[in-house]
N, C-alpha and C positions, 0 to 999 in steps of 0.2 A: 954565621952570626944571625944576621934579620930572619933568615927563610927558614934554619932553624927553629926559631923562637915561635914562629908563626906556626912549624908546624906541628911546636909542643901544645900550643894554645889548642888548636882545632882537635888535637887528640885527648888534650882534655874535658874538653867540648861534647866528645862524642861519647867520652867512654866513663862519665861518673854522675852520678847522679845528683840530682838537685833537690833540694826543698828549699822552701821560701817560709822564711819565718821572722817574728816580730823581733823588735833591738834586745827585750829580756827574757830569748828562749832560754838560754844557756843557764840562767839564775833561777829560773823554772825548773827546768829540769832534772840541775845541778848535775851538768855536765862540764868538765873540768878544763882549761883551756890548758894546754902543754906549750905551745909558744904564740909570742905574738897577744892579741887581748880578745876579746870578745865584742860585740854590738854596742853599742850605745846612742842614747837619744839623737844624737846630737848626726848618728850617721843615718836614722831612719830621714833626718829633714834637712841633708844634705846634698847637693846635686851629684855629688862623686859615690860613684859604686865599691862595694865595696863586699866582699868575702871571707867567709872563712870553709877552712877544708878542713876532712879529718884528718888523722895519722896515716890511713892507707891510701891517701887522694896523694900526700906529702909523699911517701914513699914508692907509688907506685909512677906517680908526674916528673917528682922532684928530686929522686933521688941523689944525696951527696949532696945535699946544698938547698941552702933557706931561702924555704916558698914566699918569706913576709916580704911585699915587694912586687911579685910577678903579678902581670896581670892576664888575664884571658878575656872570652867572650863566649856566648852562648846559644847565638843566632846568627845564622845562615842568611836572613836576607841583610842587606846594608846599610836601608835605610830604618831597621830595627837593631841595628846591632849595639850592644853596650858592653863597653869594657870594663870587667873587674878588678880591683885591687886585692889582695889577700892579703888582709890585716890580720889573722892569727888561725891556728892551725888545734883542732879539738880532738879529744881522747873519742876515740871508737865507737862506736854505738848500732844496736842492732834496731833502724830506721825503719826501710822498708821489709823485713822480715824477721822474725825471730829464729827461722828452722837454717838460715846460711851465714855462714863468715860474712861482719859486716864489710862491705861496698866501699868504694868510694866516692863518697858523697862532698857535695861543697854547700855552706847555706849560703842563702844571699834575703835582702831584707824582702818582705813583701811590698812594701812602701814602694817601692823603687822598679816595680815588675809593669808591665801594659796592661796587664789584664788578669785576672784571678777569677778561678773557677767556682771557689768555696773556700770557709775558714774554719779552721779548728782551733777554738781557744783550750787553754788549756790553764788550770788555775790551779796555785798551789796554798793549801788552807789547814788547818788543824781543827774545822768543822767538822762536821760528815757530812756525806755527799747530798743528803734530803734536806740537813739544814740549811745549805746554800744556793740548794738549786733555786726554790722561789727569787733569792736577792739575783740571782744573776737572768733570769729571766721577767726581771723587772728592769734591770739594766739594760738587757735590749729592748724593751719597749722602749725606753727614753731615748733610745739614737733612732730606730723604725720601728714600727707598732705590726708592721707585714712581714719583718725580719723571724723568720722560723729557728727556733731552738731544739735543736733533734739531738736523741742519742747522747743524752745525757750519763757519764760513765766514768767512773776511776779508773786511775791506770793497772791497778790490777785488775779490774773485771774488764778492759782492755784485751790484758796478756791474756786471762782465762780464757775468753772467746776466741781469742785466737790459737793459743793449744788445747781447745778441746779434743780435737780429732786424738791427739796423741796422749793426753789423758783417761781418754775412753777405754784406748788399748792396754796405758799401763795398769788400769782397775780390771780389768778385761782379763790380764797377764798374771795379775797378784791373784786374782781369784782361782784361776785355771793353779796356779803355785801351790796355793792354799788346796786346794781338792789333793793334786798330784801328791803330796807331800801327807795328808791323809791318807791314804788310800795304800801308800807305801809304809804308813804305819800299820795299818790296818795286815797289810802282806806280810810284815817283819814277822807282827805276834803272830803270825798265822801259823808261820816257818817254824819260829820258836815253841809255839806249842806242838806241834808236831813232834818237832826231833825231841823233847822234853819227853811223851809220853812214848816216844820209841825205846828212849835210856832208861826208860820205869826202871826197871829193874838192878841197869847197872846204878843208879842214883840211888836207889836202897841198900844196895852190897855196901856201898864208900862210905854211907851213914849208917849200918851196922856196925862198919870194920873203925868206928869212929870217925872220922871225916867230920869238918865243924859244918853246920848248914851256913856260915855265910863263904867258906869256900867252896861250897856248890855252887850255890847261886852265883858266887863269881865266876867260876867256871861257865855256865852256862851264856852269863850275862858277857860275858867277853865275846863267846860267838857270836852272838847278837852285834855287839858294838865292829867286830871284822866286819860284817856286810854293813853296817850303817857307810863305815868310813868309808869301803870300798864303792859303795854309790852314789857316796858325793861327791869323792873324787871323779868316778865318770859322769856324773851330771855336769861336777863344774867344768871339766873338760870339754862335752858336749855343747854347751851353753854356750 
């Protein structure tokens, strides 16, 4: 029972990740809640903690039986410790990385943490991102005039910056494709002229002897299209 419980919490504890985020991340980001609800005002100005996990925190913690309810904690010392509630449990999300299966993660409110490193807002508008940056950098002056505004960025040039590395390679990839693939054209006619002018001869007899010129050219043009097939099929094999 009790020791149990205690030592699903501390396992939870150690092994999922956290972020701290405002009562309307979820309406931001338009991430979908699959049970249980989402944040709300009313829990950023409440003394009672409270969480939510994703699907693979539910699955990997909680398996066979709903997380809404259980509580944990997420500090080792005692006279820091706070216990959560999990008020609802959210669909997936690739958090801290884009290149791994997402984590299991749990939010919990910022409002509600000791101490905070940094913030990242995060704002959802139908501006563009030059037309709004001024108002929101007018907005922080009015709460601190020393409060710095860095790194101002959509969340696609976000993602961009973070798979560049693997973007580099697939232009990197497609070009080196694009050569190869040239070059292999460039080899075919090379082939096919050859053997063309090795059959001079016989290709004049067949068209003496009547032969129409587009079943020539089919003839020849089929040999061509053998070795096409035959090296893509071992490309894609190789590949």
């Amino acid at each position: 029972g009790v020791p149990d419980m205690q030592r699903e919490r501390d396992d939870f504890s150690r092994s999922s990740d956290v972020a701290d985020v405002g009562p309307y991340f979820f309406q931001v980001m338009h991430i979908p809640i699959v049970t249980g609800r989402a944040f709300t005002q009313q829990d950023a100005e409440s003394p009672r903690a409270v969480s939510v996990i994703t699907q693979s925190a539910a699955k990997k913690f909680f398996p066979n039986q709903n997380p809404i309810g259980k509580r944990f904690n997420t500090d080792d010392s005692p006279d820091r410790r706070v216990w959560y509630e999990i008020v609802g449990v959210s669909a997936d999300i690739h958090f801290n990385s884009l290149r791994r299966e997402p984590d299991a993660l749990h939010f919990d409110l910022y409002r509600q943490q000791h101490s905070i490193g940094g913030v990242t807002y995060m704002v959802r508008t139908t501006l563009a991102p030059e037309a709004i940056t001024p108002s929101l950098r007018a907005a922080i002056q009015k709460i601190d005039k020393d409060l710095p505004l860095i790194d101002v960025r959509t969340q696609q040039q976000q993602i961009d910056s973070t798979t560049q590395q693997e973007r580099v390679f697939a232009s990197l990839t497609i070009g080196f494709g694009i050569l190869a693939l040239a070059l292999a054209c460039v080899g075919i006619y090379g082939i096919m002229t050859y053997t063309v002018t090795q059959r001079t001869n016989e290709i004049g007899i067949r068209l003496a002897l009547g032969a129409q010129r587009a079943r020539v050219r089919g003839m020849v043009l089929r040999e061509s299209a053998w070795l096409t097939v035959v090296g893509i099929a071992v490309g894609l094999a190789a590949a």
